[in-house]
N, C-alpha and C positions, 0 to 999 in steps of 0.2 A: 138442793142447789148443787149446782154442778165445781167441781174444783177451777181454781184459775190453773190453766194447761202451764203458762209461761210462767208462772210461779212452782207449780210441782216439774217443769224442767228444771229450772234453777235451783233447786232443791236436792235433787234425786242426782245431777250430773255433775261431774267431780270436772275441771277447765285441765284441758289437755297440760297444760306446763306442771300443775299440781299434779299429776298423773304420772311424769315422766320423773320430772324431780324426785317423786317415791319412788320410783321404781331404778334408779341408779343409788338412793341411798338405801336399798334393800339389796343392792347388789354390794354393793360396801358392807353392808352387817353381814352378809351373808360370807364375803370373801372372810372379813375377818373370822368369823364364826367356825370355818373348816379350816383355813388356815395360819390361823393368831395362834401365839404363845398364851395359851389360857391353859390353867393349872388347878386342880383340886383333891383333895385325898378320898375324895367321893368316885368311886368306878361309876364309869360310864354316863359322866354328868357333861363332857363334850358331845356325848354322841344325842344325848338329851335338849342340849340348846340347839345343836342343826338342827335338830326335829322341828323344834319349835319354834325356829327361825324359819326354816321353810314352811310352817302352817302357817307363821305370820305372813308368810310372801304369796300365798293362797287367799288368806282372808283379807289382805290389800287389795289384792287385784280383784276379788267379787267386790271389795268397798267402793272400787273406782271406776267397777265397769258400767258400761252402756247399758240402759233399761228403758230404751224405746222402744223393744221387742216386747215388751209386756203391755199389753193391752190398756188396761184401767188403771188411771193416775193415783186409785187405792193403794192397788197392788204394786204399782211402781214404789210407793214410799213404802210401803211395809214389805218390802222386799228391801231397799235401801235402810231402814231402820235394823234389821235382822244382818244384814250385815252390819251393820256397825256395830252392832252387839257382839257380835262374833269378832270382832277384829280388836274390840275392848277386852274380853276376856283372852284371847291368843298376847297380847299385850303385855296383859297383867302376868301370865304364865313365864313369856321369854324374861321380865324382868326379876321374877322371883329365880327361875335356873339363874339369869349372869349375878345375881345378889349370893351364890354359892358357892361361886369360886373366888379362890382363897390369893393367886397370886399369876404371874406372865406376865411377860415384857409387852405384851398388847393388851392386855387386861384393862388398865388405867383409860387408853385410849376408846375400846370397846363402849368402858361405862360412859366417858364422855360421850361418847358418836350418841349411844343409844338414849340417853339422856334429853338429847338438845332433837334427835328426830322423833322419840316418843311424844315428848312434848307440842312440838309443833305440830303433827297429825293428829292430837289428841285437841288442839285448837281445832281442826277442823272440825273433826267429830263431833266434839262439842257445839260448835254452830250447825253444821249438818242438823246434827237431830233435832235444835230446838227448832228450828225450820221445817223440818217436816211433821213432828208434834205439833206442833201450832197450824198444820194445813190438815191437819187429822182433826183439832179441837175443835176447829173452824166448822169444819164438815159437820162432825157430829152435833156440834150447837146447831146447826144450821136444820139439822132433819128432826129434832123435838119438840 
């Protein structure tokens, strides 16, 4: 049986406001992140959270981009699943680095920001995947 098209769009495509909205608060983590008072007796643990604030701002933008250039509505979600996996563990990484510094007068503010947007795109992801698991389950029930 064939996938329903308008459910694996709804699925795979992130609504242009949720798009933008990420992508001005990745511009805020990101500004704070080079230029915040963040403080640790760890060398090189600033230059370590850019790193990994910019992979996060990579692995957003493949979370949220367009995948009606991919042919087959398989390959659309397990392409949008793979990135979500990837933007789950880049995630997990930026909040273990800000969990290491120790003190700055943008510190406090940082962990909040990143706190209140982790979580809310972590809402997403979380319904994301179980929506397109469940068009994966479907399928595969469907050809046994």
């Amino acid at each position: 049986m064939e996938f329903d098209l308008v459910a694996v769009q709804k699925a795979v495509t992130v609504p242009g406001e949720s798009r933008e909205h990420w992508r001005r608060d990745w511009l805020e983590l990101m500004e704070l992140a080079v230029w915040g008072d963040l403080r640790s007796s760890q060398i090189g643990l600033a230059g370590k959270l850019r790193k990994r604030v910019l992979e996060f701002g990579e692995r957003l933008r493949s979370y949220a981009s367009d995948r009606s250039w991919i042919p087959h509505p398989r390959e659309q979600i397990k392409n949008a699943l793979s990135s979500s996996l990837q933007l789950r563990e880049v995630m997990e990484k930026v909040g273990e680095v800000l969990s290491q510094f120790a003190e700055g007068t943008d510190l406090a503010s940082l962990q909040v920001f990143w706190e209140a947007f982790s979580a809310s795109l972590m809402a997403d992801v979380t319904e994301r995947e179980a929506a397109l698991v469940a068009l994966l389950n479907q399928q595969y029930q469907e050809e046994v």
